[in-house]
N, C-alpha and C positions, 0 to 999 in steps of 0.2 A: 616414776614421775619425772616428767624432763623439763625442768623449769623456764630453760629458755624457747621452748616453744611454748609453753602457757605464756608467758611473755607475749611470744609474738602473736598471740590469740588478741591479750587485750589490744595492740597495736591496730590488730585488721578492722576495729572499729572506731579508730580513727587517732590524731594526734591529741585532742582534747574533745572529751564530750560531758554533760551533764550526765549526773543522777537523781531518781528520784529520792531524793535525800535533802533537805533545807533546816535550817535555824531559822526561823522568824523574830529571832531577837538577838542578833550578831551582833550588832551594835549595842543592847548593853550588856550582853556579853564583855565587849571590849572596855566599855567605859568600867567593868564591876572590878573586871582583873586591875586598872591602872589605879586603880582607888586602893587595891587590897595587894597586891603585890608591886615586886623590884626590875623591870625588865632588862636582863644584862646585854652586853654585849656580844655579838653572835660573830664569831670566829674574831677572838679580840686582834689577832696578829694584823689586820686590815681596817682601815680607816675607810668604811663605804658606808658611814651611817647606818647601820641593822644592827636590830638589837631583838632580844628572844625570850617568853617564856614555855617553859618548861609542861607541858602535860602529862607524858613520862619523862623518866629519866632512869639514871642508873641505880638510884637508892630512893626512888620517891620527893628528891631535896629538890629546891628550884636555883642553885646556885650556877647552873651552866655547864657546870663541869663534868665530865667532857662532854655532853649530850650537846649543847650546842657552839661546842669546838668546833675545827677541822677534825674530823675522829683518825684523820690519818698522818695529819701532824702531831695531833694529840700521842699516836703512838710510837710515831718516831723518838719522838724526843721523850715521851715514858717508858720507853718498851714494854710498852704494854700490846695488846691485838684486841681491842674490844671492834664491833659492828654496830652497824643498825641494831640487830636484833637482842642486843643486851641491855638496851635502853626500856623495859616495859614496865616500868614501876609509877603508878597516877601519885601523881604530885597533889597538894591539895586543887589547883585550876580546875582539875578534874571533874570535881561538885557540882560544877554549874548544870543543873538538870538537862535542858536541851544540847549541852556537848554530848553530856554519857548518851542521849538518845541519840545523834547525829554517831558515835563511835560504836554504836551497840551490834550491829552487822558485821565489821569489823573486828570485835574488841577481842576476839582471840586471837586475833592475827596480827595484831597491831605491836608495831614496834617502835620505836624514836618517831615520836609526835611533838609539835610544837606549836604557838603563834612567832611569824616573826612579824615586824614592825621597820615598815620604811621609815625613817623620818626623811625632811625635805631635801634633795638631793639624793638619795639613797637609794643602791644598787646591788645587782648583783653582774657583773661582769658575763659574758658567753661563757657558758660550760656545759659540760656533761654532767648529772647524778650518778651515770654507770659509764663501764662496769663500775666495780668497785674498787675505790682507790688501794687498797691493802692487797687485791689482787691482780692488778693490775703492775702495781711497782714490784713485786714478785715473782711475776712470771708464770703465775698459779692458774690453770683453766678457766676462765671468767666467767661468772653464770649469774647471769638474771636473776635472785632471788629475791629481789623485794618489787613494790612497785609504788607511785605516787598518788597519793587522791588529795586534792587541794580547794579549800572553800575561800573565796573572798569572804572576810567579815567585816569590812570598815573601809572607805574612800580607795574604790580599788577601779575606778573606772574609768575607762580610756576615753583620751589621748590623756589625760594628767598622769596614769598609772600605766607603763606598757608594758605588757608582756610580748615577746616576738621566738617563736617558735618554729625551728627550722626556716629562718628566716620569711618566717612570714609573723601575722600580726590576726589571733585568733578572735573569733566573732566575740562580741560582749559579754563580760562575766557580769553574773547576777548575783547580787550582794546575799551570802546565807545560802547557797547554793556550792552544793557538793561536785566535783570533777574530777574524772581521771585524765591524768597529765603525761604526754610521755615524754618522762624529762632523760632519757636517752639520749633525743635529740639534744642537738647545740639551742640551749635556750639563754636567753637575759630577761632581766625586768629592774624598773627604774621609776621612782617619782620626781616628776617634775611639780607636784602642786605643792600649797603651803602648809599639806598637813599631813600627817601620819597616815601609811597606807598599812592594812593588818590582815594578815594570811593564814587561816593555820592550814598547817601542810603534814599530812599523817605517810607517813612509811608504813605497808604493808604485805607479809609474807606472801609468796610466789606462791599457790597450792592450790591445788584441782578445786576445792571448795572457796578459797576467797575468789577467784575468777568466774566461778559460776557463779557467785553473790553482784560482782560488778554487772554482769551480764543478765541477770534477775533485776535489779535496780535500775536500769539503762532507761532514761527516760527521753520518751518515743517523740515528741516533738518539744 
């Protein structure tokens, strides 16, 4: 199995597209987590306003750590080597019946999952997701092994919320609405309104059957 061409499989159908996959209760969703949980701060090393809960993590716990670190600063400075893919443990967030249904397609292949939460001003700078940082500053063969599917669930609507993707600025996200992203590309995203914007973004293993699943899901208009 060659993961970097299943990679470039999901690519050929484009840089972001919908699936038939939705939450019709995103929003309270998000209102239930802020009532019942602590959302930390998401790579504390930087002052860009985001802040994270936890879906999996490394031990089930929703303290951040390191799930929603830099996982590659995080290991520099632990020596430690954790990935994406050590993060699969459902935190209590998990419960919320239409997440596990919105994950359930997924849920074997599912790795470091989270919400994060713009507050006002709150960014994330141009970057890449891949390769991956630990093999990258290595030196190590680079290979595509995970991939992005990203739901807006709360105030994520353009021009107040932008995402720009390979510099460009992709057609309207639909609130509760699942998509695959390819955060490859140099992407940013930013709020400018006066309120919390809320994402959750699922990391998913490279493998012959999660891309036939994307590709079974692909919703046609």
């Amino acid at each position: 199995m060659n993961k970097n061409s299943l990679y470039r499989d999901l690519t050929t159908l484009g840089t972001k597209y919908a699936l038939n996959i939705k939450m019709n209760d995103s929003v309270k969703f998000v209102e239930w987590t802020e009532q019942n949980f602590d959302y930390v701060k998401y790579n504390p090393r930087k002052d860009y306003r985001r802040y994270g809960l936890s879906i999996t993590s490394l031990d089930g716990g929703l303290s951040g750590k390191p799930d929603l670190d830099s996982v590659y600063d995080y290991n520099r400075e632990n020596n430690t080597e954790w990935t994406e893919r050590d993060f699969t443990k459902p935190t209590p967030v998990y419960e919320w019946k239409s997440l596990q249904e919105c994950l359930e397609p997924f849920k074997e292949y599912l790795f470091r999952t989270h919400i994060i939460r713009l507050d006002t001003g709150g960014f994330f700078p141009p970057h890449r997701d891949h390769p991956d940082e630990y093999q990258f500053h290595h030196n190590s063969k680079v290979v595509f092994d995970t991939f992005r599917l990203v739901m807006p669930l709360k105030n994520c609507y353009t021009p107040g919320v932008v995402w720009i993707i390979d510099d460009k600025i992709p057609t309207q996200w639909v609130t509760g609405r699942l998509y695959y992203v390819d955060t490859a590309k140099i992407h940013t995203l930013f709020n400018t309104t006066n309120n919390p914007s809320y994402w959750l973004i699922m990391n998913v293993d490279v493998n012959e059957e999660s891309v036939k699943k994307v590709c079974q899901l692909l919703k046609q208009r």
